[in-house]
C-alpha positions in Angstrom: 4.4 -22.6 -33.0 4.6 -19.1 -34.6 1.3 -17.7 -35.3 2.1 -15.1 -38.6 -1.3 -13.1 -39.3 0.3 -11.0 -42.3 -0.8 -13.4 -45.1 -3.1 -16.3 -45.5 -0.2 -18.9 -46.3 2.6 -17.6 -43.9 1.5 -19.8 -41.2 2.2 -23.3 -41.8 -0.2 -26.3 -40.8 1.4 -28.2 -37.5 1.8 -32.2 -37.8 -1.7 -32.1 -35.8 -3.2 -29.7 -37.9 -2.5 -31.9 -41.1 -3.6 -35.0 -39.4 -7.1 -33.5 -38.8 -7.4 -32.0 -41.9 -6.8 -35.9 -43.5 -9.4 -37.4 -41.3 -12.2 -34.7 -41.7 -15.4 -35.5 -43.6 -15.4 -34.1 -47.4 -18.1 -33.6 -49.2 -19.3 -31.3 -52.4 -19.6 -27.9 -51.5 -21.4 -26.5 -54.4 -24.2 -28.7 -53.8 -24.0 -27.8 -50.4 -22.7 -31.3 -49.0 -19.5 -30.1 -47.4 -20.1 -30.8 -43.2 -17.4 -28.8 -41.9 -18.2 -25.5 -43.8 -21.6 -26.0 -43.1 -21.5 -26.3 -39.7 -19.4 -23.5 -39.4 -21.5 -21.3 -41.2 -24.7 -22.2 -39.0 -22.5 -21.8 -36.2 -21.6 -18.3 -37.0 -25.4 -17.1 -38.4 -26.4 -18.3 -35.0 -23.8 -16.4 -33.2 -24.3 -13.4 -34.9 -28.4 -13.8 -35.1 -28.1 -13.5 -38.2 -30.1 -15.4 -41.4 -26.8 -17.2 -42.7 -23.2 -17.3 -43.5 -20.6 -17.6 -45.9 -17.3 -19.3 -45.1 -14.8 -17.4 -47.0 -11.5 -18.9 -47.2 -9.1 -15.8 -47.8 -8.5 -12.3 -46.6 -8.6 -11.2 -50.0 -12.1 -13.3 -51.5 -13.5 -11.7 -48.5 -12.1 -8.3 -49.0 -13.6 -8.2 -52.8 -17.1 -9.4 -51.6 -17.2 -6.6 -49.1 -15.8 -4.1 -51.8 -19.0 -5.7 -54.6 -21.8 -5.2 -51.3 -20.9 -1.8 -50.9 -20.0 -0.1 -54.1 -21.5 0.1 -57.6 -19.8 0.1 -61.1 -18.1 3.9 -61.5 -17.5 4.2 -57.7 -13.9 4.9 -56.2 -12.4 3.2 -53.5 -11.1 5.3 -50.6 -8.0 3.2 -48.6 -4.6 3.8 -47.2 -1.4 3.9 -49.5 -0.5 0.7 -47.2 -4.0 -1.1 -47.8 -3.8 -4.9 -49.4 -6.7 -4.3 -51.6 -4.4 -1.5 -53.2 -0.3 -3.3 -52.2 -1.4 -6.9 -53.0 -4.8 -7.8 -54.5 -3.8 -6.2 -57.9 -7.0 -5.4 -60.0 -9.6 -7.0 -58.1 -11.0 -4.0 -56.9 -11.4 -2.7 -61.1 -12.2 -6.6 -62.4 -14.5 -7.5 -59.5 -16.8 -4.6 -59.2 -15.8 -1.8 -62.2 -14.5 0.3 -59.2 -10.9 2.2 -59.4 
């Protein structure tokens, strides 16, 4: 299997994958009843020593909340011409935290 890091969806599940993805245990996670995500996120807090984690489950959701963390409405962006927040995440940057 080809693994393709350029994108969050160019990599397609394997048979395998599917099949564990159809047997895990579901449950809600905005009342925090979702076993796989949480255990991940204790898992990583723990790894990292730090107080907690968030699963994030794109590039680009996780790009914006590291943009709104470390900016404040008025502030300007710095990246490369060949950055995905500037190539492919439109106005996230602008709608997400007032920043250009």
């Amino acid at each position: 299997m080809l693994i393709d890091l350029r994108s969050d969806t160019v990599t397609k599940p394997t048979k395998l994958m599917l099949e564990a993805m159809f047997k895990a245990e579901v449950g809600d996670d905005v009342f925090g009843e979702e076993p796989t995500v949480n255990a991940l996120e204790k898992k990583m807090a723990e790894l990292f020593g730090k107080e907690a984690a968030l699963f994030c489950p794109s590039g680009t959701m996780t790009n914006q909340i590291a943009i709104k963390v470390h900016t404040q409405p008025g502030d300007e962006v710095l990246c490369d011409v060949t950055a995905h927040i500037y190539n492919y995440e439109g106005g996230g940057v602008s709608s997400n935290s007032g920043c250009k």
